[in-house]
N, C-alpha and C positions, 0 to 999 in steps of 0.2 A: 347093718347098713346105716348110713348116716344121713339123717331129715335136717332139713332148714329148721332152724327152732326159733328163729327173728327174722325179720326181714330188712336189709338195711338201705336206707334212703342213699345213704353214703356211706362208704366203708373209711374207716378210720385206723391207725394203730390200735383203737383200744378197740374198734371192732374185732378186730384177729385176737387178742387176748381173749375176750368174752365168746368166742366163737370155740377157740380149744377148750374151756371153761364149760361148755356146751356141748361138747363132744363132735361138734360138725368144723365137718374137714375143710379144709380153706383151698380153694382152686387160684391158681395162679398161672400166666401164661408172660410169652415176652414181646413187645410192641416195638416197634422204631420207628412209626410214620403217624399220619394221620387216619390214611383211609382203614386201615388195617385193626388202628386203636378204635374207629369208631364200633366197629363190626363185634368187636370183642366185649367193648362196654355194654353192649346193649344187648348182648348174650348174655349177661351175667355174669361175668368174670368178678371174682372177691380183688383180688390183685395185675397189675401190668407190671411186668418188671422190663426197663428199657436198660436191657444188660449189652455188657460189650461183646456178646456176640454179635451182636451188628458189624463188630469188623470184620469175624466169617462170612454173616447170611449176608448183610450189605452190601459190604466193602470186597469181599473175596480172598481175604488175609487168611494167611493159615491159624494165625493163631489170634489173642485176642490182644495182645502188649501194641501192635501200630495205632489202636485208635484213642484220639484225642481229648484230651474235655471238652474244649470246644465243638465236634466233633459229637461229644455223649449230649451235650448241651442242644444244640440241635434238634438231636435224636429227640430230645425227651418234651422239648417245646413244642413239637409234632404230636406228639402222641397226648400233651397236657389236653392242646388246644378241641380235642377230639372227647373226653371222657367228660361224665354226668355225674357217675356213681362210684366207682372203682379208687382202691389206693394207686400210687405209683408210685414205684420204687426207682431207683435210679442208680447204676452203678457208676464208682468213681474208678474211674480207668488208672490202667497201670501205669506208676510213675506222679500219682499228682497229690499223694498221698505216704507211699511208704518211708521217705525221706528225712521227714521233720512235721512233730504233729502241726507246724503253724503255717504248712502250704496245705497239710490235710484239710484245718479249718478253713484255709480261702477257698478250697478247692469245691469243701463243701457249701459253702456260703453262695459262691457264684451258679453252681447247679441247681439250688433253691431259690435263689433272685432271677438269675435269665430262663431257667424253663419253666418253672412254677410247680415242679415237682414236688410229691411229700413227704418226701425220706428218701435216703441214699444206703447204698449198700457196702461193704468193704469185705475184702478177704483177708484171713486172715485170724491167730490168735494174739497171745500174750505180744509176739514181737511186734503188734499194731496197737495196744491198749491206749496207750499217752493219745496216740492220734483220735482214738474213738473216743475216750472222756472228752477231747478238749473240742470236738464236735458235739456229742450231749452236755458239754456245760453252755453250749451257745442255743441250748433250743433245738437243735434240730434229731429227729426220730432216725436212730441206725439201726440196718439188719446186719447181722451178721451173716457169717460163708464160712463153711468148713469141709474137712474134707478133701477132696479133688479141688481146688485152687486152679484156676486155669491159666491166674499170672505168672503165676509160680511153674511153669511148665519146664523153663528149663533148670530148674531146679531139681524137678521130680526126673523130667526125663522120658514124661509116659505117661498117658492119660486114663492108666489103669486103676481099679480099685485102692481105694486107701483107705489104711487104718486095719490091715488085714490081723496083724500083729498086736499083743498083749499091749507091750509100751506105748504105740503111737495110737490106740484103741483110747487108753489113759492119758494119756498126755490131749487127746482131742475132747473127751468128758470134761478134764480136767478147764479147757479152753472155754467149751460150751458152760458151763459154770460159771466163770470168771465175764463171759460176755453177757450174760443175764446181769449180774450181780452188777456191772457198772450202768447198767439200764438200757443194754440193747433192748428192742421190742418183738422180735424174731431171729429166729434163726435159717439159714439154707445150709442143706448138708447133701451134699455131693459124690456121688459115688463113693457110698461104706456100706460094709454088710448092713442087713437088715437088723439082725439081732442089733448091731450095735445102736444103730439108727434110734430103734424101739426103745431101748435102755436110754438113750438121750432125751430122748422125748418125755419118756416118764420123770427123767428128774429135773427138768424144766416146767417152769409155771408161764414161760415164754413158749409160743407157737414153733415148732421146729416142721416146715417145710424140704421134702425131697424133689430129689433129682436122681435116680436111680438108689437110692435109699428103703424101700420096702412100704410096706403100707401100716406099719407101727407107726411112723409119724403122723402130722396135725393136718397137712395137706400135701398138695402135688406143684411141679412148674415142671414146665417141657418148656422147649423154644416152639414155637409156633408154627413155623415155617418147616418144623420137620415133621411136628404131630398131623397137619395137614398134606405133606407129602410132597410138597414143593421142593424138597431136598430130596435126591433117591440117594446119594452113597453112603450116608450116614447110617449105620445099622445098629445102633448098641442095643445089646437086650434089655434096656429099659424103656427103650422106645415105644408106646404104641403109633400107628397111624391110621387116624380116625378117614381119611382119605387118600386120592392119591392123585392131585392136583399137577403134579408133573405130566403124568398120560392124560389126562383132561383138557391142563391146559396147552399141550404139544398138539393136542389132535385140534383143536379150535383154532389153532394159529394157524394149523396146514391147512383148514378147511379157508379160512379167512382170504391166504395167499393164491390156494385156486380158484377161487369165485375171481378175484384181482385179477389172475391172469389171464382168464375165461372171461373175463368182462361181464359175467353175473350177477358180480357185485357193484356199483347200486345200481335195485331194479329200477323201474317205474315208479314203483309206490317208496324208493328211499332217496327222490331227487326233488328238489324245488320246480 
């Protein structure tokens, strides 16, 4: 089992290095607002990641390709203006990057100047490199994403396990390697076997974070809103839900609406 072995005032990129270094695992969860970031920070959370799921949990999009930079920008200047302690990560939404590494750069420049984020994330391997050096030659900290790609969806077709297979097992090693090597600071690996998960982690000196990935890796991220249960249809078996906020908060709103309609609600003692 894995002990806190530092305590950190603020969590850093080279916090997460010295933390697998450490052998304690790095908790990571996803934010999109303020109220939401604050409750998290002050939980303890090592990382926020303000990913483009927000175009599912938020917005109600099926997939994650409609939402915006502007849009992620938003997102993440909520969630900035909220945290004490925690990194933030930020992802660069689909479209504002895979095109030419020099909208990449702006793309990432402007996420780090309008929301005050500290690092941005990309999907992606070798066929995004040029874009990711030419954002770590300006300063700024990338995670990498492998694995399951959710911009990539209709490419794949299917939001099922990836990397089942010998060649795309190797060709993803091969990635995770190459994005260390130009100075990513992490990794997220997304739906692959475990064993492979494990094997990546091991030959990284970079933090490799899961997402149905097994518990070989450095640490974990869920979306939030599922691990709390605020979602019910979503069920992958890497889910846990530490709650289940949907029947909790269904039944507090029905109670809310009959007290309103029965005129119980306010009493005596909730009126001026």
């Amino acid at each position: 089992m894995s002990v806190v072995k530092k305590q950190y005032k603020r969590v850093t990129v080279k916090s997460l290095v010295e933390m697998k270094a450490n052998k304690e695992k790095i908790s990571m969860l996803t934010a999109y607002d303020f109220t939401m970031a604050k409750i998290l920070d002050s939980s303890g959370i090592d990382v926020l990641l303000v990913g483009d799921s927000a175009s599912n949990v938020m917005a109600g999009h099926e997939t994650t390709l409609p939402i915006t930079l502007d849009q992620m920008i938003y997102h993440a200047s909520s969630v900035v203006r909220a945290i004490e302690r925690c990194l933030v990560v930020v992802d660069l939404p689909f479209g504002s990057y895979q095109s030419d590494p020099k909208e990449a750069l702006r793309s990432a420049i402007r996420i780090m100047k309008e929301s005050g984020g500290h690092s941005i994330k990309l999907e992606g391997g070798k066929e995004i490199k040029e874009s990711i050096k030419r954002i770590l030659n300006a300063g700024i900290p990338v995670m990498g994403h492998l694995g399951l790609t959710p911009q990539s969806i209709y490419k794949f077709g299917t939001y099922t396990v990836r990397a089942k297979e010998e060649e795309e097992a190797e060709q993803l090693l091969e990635d995770a390697l190459m994005l260390e090597r130009i100075g990513c600071f992490a990794l997220v690996l997304e739906k692959v076997p475990a064993n492979l998960a494990k094997r990546v982690a091991e030959a990284l000196t970079i933090p490799v974070i899961g997402i149905g990935a097994g518990n070989g890796v450095d640490g974990q991220v869920l979306v939030t809103h599922d691990m709390i249960g605020m979602t019910h249809e979503f069920n992958p078996r890497f889910l846990r839900r530490y709650l289940d906020l949907y029947k909790d908060m269904s039944g507090a709103f029905e109670s809310y609406i009959s007290d309103v309609k029965s005129g119980d609600f306010p009493s005596d003692k909730e009126q001026y």
